[in-house]
Structures are given as C-alpha cells and as structure tokens.
C-alpha positions as CSV (number, residue, x, y, z in Angstrom):
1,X,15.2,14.7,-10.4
2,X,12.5,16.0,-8.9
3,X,11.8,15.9,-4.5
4,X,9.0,14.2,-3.3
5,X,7.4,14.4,0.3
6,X,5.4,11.6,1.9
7,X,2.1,13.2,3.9
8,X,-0.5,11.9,5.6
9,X,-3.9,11.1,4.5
10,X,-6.7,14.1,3.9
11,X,-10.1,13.4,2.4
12,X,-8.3,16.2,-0.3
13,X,-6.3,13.1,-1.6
14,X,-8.9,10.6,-2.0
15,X,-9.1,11.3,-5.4
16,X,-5.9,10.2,-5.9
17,X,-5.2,7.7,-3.8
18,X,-8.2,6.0,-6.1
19,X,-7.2,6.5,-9.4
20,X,-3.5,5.4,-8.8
21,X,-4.6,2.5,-7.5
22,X,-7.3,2.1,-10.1
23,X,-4.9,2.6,-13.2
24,X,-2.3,0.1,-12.1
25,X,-5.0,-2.7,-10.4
26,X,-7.0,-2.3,-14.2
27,X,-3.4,-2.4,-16.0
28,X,-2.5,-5.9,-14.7
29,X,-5.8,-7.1,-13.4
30,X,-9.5,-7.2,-12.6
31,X,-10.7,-4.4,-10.3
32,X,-12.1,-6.4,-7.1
33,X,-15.1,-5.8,-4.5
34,X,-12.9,-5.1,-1.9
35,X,-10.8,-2.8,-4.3
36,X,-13.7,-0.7,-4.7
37,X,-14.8,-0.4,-1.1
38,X,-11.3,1.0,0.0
39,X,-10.4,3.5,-3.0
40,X,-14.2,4.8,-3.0
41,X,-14.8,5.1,0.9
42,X,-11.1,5.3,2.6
43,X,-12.0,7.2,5.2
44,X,-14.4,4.4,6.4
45,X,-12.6,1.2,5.1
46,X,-8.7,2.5,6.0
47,X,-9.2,5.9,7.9
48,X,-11.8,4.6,10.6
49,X,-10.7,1.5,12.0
50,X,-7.1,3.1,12.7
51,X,-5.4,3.2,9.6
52,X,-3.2,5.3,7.7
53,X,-2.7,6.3,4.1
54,X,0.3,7.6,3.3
55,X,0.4,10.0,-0.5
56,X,4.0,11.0,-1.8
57,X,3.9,14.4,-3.7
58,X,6.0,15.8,-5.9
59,X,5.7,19.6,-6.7
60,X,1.9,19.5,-5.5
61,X,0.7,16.1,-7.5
62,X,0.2,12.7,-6.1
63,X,2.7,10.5,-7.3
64,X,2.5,7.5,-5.1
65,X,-0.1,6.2,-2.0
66,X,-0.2,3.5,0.3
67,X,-2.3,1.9,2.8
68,X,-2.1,0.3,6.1
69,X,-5.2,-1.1,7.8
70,X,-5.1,-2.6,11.3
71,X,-5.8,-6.4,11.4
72,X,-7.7,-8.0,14.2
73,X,-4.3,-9.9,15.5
74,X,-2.9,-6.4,16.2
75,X,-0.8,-6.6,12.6
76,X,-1.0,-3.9,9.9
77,X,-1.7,-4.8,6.3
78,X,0.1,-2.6,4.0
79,X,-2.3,-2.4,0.7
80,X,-2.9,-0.7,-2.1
81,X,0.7,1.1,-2.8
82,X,1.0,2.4,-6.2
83,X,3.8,4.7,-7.8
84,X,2.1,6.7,-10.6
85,X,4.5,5.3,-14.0
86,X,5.5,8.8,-14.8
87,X,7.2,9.1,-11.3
88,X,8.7,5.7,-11.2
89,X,12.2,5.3,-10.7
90,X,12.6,8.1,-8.3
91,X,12.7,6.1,-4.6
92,X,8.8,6.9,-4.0
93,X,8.5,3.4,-3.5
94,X,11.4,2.9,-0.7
95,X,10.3,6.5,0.7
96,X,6.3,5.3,1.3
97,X,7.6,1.5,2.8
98,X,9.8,3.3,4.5
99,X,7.3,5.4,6.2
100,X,5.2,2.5,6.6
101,X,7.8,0.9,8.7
102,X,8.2,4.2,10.7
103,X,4.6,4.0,11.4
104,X,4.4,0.8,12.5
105,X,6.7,1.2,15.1
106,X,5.4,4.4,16.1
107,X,2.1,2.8,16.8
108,X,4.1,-0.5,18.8
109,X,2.8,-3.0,15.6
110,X,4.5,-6.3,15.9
111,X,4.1,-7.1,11.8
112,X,3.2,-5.7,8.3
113,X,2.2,-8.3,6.1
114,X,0.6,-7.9,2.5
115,X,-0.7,-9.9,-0.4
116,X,0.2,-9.6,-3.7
117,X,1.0,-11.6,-7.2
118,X,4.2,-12.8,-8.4
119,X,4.1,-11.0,-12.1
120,X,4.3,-8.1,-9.8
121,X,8.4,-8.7,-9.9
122,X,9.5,-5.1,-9.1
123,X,6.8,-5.0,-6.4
124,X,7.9,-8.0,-4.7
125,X,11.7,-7.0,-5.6
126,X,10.6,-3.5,-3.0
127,X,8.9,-5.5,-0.3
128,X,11.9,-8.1,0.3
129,X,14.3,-6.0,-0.4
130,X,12.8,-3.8,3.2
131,X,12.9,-7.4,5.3
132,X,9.3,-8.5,3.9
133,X,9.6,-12.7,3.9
134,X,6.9,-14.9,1.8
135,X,4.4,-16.8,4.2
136,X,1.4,-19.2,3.8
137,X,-1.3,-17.9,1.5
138,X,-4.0,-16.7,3.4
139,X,-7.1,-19.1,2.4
140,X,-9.8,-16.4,3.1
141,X,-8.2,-13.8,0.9
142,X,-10.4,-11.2,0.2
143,X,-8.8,-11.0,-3.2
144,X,-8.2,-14.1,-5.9
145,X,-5.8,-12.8,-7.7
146,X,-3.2,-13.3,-4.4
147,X,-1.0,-15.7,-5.2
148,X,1.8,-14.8,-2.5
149,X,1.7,-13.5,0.9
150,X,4.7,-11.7,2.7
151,X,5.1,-10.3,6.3
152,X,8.0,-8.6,7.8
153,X,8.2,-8.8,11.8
154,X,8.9,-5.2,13.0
C-alpha cells in the first residue's frame, strides 16, 4: 500500500482541493453557494481569516483535503474533507482528522465541530470514532442538506 503525507495548504493545491470536494459533494448532492465560494477562492474564504487546509499526497497526487475555518466563538469548523475513491481505504481519513486535531491544539482551539448528513455513514463512522459527539442542528446552516451536527471538545 502506498504512503501518504499530509501538507499544508499552497495555492499549487487549490485545484485539487476543489475538484475532490466537487466530485464527492455532486456524487451525493447538490453543489451549494457556500460550496462554491470556498473551493473556488480558499485562500480568501479558509486561508485568510486563519484557516488551514490540510491535502494528503500520495506519490505527488492529491488524494485527500480538509478544511478548518475559524468560527467567531473561537471554535474551528472542520469542512470540506474528502478522500479521492481511488485512495480510500488507506487511513487518509484518520491521518487528515488527525492532523486536524493536532492543529487545533497547536493553535489553543477549545472545539472542532462540523455538519454533515446521515447517508454519509462512513463519514460520520470517522468523525465519532476521533471523539466527535452529535449536537443541536445549527438553525442558520449555511448548507440544507445538514441534517446532523457534531463537535468534539479538544
């Protein structure tokens, strides 16, 4: 099995941090406003206000991303993490939550939390089993297909 390293964010991947995201969002669902304004302008909607996007690579190609943007309660949001299907089953999912996690408490972050939807079953299978816990939906999602809501307290 291949190795994969997890680096951090250069406008070189923004690319592929887009069309990741963009292949699984238009597998499962419709592709959002507020999809579009991070994938096409990350460095402004992620980058900017003191986020961080993490890419896993293996042998050169990206093969996974995630995002965390800072929220205005001090908490990150961990968004748009996708795992390319040809590089599934390889711990790329652990290795970027991981990371995540290691960032968070790099940076003194009290919480992660994240929405998602509950046909999302190996998604939500990765976020609990790292500590993630299902809250209250957020009323003023930016996103109607979130039907579930999860934080974990770092």
């Amino acid at each position: 099995m291949p190795k994969f390293e997890i680096v951090p964010y250069s406008d070189d991947w923004a690319g592929d941090f887009a069309s990741l995201n963009y292949e699984w969002i238009g597998r499962y669902f419709s592709v959002e406003r507020h999809d579009s304004e991070i994938l096409d302008d990350p460095r402004r909607f992620v980058i900017e206000p003191g986020g961080e996007i993490f890419i896993a690579v293996v042998s050169g190609l990206a093969a996974g991303a995630v995002a965390l943007i800072p929220s205005a309660d001090g908490s990150l949001e961990l968004t748009k993490m996708a795992v390319s299907p040809e590089f599934q089953g390889m711990g790329i999912g652990d290795g970027l939550m991981a990371r995540c996690i290691e960032y968070a408490n790099e940076k003194g972050t009290k919480s992660i939390w994240l929405e998602s939807h509950t046909k999302l079953a190996p998604a939500l299978s990765l976020y609990r089993k790292h500590g993630f816990v299902e809250t209250p939906k957020d009323p003023n999602s930016l996103y109607s297909r979130a039907d579930i809501r999860m934080q974990l307290a770092i």
